[in-house]
N, C-alpha and C positions, 0 to 999 in steps of 0.2 A: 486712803490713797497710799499705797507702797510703791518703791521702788522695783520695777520689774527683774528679774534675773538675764543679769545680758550674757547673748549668745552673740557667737559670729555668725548671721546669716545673710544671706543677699537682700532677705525684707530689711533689716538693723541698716546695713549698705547702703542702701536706695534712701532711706530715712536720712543717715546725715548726708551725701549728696545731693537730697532736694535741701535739707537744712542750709549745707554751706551753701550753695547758689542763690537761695535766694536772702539769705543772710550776705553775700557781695554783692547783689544787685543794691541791697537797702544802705549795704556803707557805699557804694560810689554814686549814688541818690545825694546822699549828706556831702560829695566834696571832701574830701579829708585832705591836707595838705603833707600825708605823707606821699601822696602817692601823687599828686596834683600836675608835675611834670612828664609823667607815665603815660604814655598811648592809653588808650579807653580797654583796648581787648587784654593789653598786658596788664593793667594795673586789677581789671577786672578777677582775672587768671592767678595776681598776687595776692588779692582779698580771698577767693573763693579757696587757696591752697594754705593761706594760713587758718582759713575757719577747720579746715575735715583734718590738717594735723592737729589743730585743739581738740576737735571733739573726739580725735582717736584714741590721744592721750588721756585725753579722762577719761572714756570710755576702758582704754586698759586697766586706768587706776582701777575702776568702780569693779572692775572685770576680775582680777586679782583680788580685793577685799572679798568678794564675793564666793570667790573660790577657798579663801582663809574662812568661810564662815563668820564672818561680821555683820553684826544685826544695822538695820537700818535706824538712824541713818547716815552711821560712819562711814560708809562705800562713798556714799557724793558729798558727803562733806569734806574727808581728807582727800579727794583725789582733786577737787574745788584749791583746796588749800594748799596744795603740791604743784598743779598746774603748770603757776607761769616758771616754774622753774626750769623743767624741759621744754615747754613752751617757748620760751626766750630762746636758748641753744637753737632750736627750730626755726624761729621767725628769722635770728641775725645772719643762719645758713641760706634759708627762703631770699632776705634784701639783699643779700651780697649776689646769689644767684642769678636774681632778677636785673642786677646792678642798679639796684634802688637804695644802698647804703643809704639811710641817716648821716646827715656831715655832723648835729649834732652829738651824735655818739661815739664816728667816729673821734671828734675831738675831747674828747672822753678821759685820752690818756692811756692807762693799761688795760689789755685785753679783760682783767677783771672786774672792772671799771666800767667797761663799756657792756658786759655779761650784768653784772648788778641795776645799772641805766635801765636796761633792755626791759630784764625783770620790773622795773616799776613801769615802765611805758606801756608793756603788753598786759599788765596786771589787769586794766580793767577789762579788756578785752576778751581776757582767759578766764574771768570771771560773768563773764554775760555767757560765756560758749555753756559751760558749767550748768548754769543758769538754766538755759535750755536745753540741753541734753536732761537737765532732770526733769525736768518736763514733760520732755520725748520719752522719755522711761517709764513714765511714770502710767498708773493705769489702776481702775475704779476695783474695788472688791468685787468677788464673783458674786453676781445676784442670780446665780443659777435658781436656787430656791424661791424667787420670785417670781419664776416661770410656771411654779406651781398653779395650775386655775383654783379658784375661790371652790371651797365646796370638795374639792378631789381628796380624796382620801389619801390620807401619806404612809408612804411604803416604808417600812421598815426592814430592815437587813434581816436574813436569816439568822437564829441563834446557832452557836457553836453547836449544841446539841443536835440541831435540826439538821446544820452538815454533816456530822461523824455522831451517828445515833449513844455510838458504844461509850463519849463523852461521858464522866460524872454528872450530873446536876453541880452540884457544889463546887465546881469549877469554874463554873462561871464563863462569859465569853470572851473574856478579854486575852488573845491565846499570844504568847510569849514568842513559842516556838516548839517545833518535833525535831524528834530524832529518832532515827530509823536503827532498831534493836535487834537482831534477828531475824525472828518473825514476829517481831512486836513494834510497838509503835511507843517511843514515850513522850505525851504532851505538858506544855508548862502553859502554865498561865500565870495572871496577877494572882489570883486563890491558890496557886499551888500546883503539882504536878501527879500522873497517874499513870501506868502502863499500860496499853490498848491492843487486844487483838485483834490487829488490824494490819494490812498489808501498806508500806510505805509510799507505794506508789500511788492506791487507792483515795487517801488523802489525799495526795499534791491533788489530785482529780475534783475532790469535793473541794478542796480551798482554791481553786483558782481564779475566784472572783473576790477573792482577799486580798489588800495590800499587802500581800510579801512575797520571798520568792526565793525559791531552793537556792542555797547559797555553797553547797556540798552536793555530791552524791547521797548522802543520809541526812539531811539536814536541811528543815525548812525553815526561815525565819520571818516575822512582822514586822514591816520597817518603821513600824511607830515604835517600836521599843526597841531600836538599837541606837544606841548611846556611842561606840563609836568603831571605828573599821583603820584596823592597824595589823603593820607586817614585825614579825617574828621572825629573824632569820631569814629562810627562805617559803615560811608559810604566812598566811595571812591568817586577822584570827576578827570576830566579829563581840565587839561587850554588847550582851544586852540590858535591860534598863533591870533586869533582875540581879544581875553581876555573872549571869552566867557568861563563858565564853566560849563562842561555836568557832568551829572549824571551815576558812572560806578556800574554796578550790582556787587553782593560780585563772581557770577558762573561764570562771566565774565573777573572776573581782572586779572586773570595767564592769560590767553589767553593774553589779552590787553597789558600786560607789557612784553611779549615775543616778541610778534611783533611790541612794539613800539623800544627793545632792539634790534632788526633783522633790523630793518628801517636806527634806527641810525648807526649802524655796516655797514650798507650799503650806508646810506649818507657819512661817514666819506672816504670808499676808493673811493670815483669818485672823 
């Protein structure tokens, strides 16, 4: 069980929406005496708008760690432990709004006073939201391979050789990356590199059911061997796991950094 890769989409939306509604249904179920005074539809409206700014807020935390490339499961745990701290600012904006102030905090003293209160009062609160949004994120390993039926013979991927005939043997399949020569082709791999004649384009054709993907005009690379994707001035350039460094076109680099961000998202849960 990993932590999913969160995205903003309208299914993620719908999810904390149904969360916080029926997460305000179950606190004014309980009675709480913050809100005890409160009309039924207002106090309702104040529970259900403090749960989805929680779980926004962690949801951005986990959203950000996620985008820094942080293994799991730092995302929910530091965004857990950050919380009630925007959390608080949120809620004390949210009661005054609602004109639902706390008198005990107001009587608090100084506005930092009643900001640190805040913090401990909503603390367990922002901790239960936490709590379930990890939950809600969370999702089984792929058992694709279990769909396999008993008995069925298993497919194995074409070898390098078997795509690009003109391949060494001794090269082995684990391809690196090409680069478009003239009229040649030069491949790398984990064994090593060789020059091929062979038309650039030809290739991308046979590799296209390869995890990688031209990342140049001359230049095709494997996104399990690129280590990492940084700008130069006004060029981009790509390390691969070899130390080589390719060349990333500027129409090319959102593509390039979505699917190197989709690869690692998907190295991380096997």
């Amino acid at each position: 069980m990993k932590l999913d890769q969160v995205a903003v989409s309208a299914g993620l939306i719908r999810k904390v929406l149904l969360a916080a509604l029926i997460g305000a249904g179950f606190i004014l179920v309980l009675e709480p005496t913050h809100t005890e005074n409160v009309p039924i539809l207002a106090a309702f409206a104040l529970w259900f708008t403090h749960l989805f700014l929680a779980a926004a807020l962690f949801l951005t935390g986990v959203l950000v760690l996620q985008r820094l490339r942080c293994p799991d499961p730092i995302p929910a745990i530091a965004s857990a432990l950050v919380l009630p701290i925007p959390f608080a600012l949120g809620s004390l904006v949210l009661d005054y709004g609602f004109g639902n102030a706390d008198d005990d905090l107001q009587a608090a003293g100084t506005p930092v006073s009643v900001f640190l209160n805040e913090i401990v009062t909503i603390t367990p609160l922002a901790l239960a939201v936490a709590v379930a949004m990890t939950f809600l994120l969370r999702r089984s390993p792929s058992d694709e391979s279990a769909l396999q039926t008993e008995g069925q013979p298993k497919e194995f991927p074409p070898s390098l050789k078997q795509l690009i005939h003109s391949v060494p043997s001794a090269l082995g399949d684990d391809i690196i990356h090409l680069h478009a020569q003239d009229h040649y082709v030069e491949i790398v791999t984990t064994e090593g590199r060789a020059l091929l004649s062979e038309q650039f384009g030809d290739c991308l054709e046979k590799l296209e059911n390869l995890n990688g993907i031209q990342c140049h005009r001359s230049h095709w690379i494997s996104l399990a061997h690129v280590d990492s994707v940084s700008r130069k001035g006004s060029a981009y350039t790509c390390k691969m796991s070899n130390g080589d460094q390719v060349p990333v076109s500027r129409r090319r680099y959102a593509e390039l950094r979505d699917k190197v961000d989709a690869a690692f998202t998907s190295a991380r849960r096997q």
